[in-house]
C-alpha angles and dihedrals in degrees: 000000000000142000135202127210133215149177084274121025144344116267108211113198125180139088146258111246144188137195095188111109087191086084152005138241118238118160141340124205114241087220086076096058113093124171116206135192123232087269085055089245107150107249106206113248138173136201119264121207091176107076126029126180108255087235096055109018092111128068128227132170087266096043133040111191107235112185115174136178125201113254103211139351125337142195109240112231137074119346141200121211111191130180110209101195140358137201124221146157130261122189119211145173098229106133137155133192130236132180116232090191125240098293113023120187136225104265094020114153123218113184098215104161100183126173125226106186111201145156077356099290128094132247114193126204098198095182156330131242130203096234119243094263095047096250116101152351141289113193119192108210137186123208136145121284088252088064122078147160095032105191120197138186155197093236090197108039134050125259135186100224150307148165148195144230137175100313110005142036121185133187140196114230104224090221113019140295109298121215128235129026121346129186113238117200130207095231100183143317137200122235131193 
């Protein structure tokens, strides 16, 4: 949204917006932000924590703060700022069952091996593991690098908290592990 310039560099401030509710930002790399001169030559540039813009210094799920300072020396003249890829988050209502017996055990297995398909790609979720105090789940999953962050949950019973990241997401049962079959929902996942 603006840009200063300086004796030595060019400092770039603004943010990277949606207005799509079907999704929300998370992060971008700053590997996919390129800055190029009017001759579309790449001018070097790194990514500043140290200054924001007031307008944009906060993110939100529909704005993700960028400020970016040139590394090195530059042409003067028109530039082009350009984001190859994104990550954000995607909620859904995917979910399976699966049945953890009558008396289930810290550090018991199940082989589930169950399929989400989204955004065409697939996210598999291989198994589930009683964790080592008796109170909640570890999945190993299995997606594409361009999916992150894979949340699932115990749509039934409540649970204290829990999270996910590339090949596992885990979660605490609020009060205790139940028996039989219990429904486990793909809460939400991020994509590139």
């Amino acid at each position: 949204s603006k840009y200063v310039q300086t004796d030595a560099n060019l400092l770039l401030l603004g943010a990277l917006k949606t207005g799509s509710n079907d999704f929300r930002l998370s992060y971008v790399d700053t590997a996919a932000v390129h800055l190029y001169d009017k001759n579309g030559n790449s001018i070097p540039i790194e990514q500043d924590y140290t200054v924001s813009e007031p307008e944009s210094n906060s993110s939100t799920e529909q704005q993700i703060p960028m400020t970016y300072r040139t590394a090195g020396r530059y042409t003067p003249g028109k530039a082009s700022l350009t984001v190859d890829n994104v990550w954000i988050e995607k909620n859904t209502t995917e979910s399976f069952s699966f049945d953890t017996g009558s008396d289930p055990q810290p550090g018991q297995t199940w082989q589930l091996n169950h399929k989400f398909e989204v955004d065409g790609l697939t996210i598999l979720v291989k198994e589930a593991s009683m964790n080592e105090t008796g109170d909640g789940l570890d999945f190993s999953i299995e997606a594409p690098e361009n999916i992150s962050n894979v949340n699932l949950m115990d749509l039934q019973h409540d649970q204290l908290g829990g999270g996910g990241g590339d090949n596992s997401c885990s979660f605490t049962y609020a009060n205790g592990f139940p028996t039989g079959t219990i429904n486990i929902g793909l809460i939400s996942y991020a994509i590139n």
